[in-house]
N, C-alpha and C positions, 0 to 999 in steps of 0.2 A: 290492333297493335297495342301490346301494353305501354300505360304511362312510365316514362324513363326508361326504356328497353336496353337491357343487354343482351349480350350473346353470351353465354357460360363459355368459357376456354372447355378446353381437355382437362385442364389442372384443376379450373375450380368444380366439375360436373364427378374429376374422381374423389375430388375432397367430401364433398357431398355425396358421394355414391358409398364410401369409406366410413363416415360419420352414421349415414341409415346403418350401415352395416352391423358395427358398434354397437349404437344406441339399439336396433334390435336384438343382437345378443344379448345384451346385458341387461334388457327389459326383460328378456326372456327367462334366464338366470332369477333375474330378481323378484319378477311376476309367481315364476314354478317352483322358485325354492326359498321362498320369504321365510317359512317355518324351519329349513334345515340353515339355512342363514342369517338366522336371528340368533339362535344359539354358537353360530361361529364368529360372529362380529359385533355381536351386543345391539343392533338396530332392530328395531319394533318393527315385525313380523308385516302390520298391517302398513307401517312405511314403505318397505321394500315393495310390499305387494301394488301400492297404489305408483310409486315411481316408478317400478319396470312397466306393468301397463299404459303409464302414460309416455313412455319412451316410443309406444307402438305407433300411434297418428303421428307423431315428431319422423319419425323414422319413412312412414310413410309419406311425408309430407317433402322432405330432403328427396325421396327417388321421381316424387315431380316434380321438383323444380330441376332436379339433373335431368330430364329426360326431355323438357322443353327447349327447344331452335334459342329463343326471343320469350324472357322474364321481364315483369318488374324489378325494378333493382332494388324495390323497397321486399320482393321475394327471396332476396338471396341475404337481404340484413336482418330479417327472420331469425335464422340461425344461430346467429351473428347473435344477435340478443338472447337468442335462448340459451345458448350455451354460457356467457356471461351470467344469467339470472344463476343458473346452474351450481355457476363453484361459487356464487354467492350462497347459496341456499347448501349446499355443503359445506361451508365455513362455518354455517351456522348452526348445523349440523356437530361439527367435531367441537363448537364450542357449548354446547348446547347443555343446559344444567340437565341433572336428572338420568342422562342417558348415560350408560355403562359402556361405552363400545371396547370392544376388545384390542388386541394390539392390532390385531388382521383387520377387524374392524376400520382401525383410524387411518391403515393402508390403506385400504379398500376406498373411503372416502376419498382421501389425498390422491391415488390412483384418479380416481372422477375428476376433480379440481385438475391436473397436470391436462388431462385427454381434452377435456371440455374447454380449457383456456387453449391447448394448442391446436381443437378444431375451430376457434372463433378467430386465431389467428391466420391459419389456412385459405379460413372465408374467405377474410377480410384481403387478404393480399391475393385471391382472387378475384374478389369485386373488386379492388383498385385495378390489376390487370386488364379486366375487361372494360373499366370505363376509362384505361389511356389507349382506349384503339380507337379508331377514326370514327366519328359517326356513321359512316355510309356501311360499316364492315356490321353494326347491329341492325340496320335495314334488311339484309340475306338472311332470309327460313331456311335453314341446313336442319336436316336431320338427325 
């Protein structure tokens, strides 16, 4: 049994199912068209390509912790922090000397920052959900 066990709700296993979802598309996007979207958003080619790829394990990682009965609950704040690191690291990004980004561009960012803060908020208000249920209710392996 994991230390600190929860049971993912319904809500927080689709937030996390919702969030892989996402984070794979737009890895994917970002990973395959670094070079046709570098010239449409002004971000460095070799940016794009290293963030959509690493969107990939992230993405992978969220469809295991949704598909788990009984997590750690330090599993589900994961997220929760990455996604914060996230539109940190895009803030700094749009504030960033040097870089040209285009209008779509600064969208494109700020799009990221809006998605990523309201998937860390999703989490988060699903881990509270799930750790004001009874302790006996994270004891049951459901599938």
């Amino acid at each position: 049994m994991p230390v600190n066990p929860i049971q993912p709700s319904l809500f927080l296993r689709r937030v996390l199912f919702a969030d892989a979802a996402v984070s794979a598309v737009v890895g994917a996007v970002m990973a395959l068209g670094a070079a046709v979207l570098q010239r449409l958003l002004g971000l460095p080619a070799t940016l794009l390509m290293i963030a959509g790829v690493a969107l990939f394990p992230y993405a992978a990682y969220l469809v295991w912790v949704a598909t788990r009965s009984v997590v750690p609950r330090a599993a589900v704040c994961v997220p929760i922090a990455l996604n914060l690191v996230w539109a940190v690291d895009c803030v700094l990004v749009l504030s960033a000397v040097g870089l040209s980004l285009t209008l779509l561009g600064e969208a494109f960012v700020a799009v990221q920052i809006v998605t990523v803060l309201a998937f860390a908020e999703l989490e988060f208000i699903g881990l509270r959900r799930a750790l004001s249920l009874p302790r006996a209710a994270t004891t049951h392996q459901h599938a």
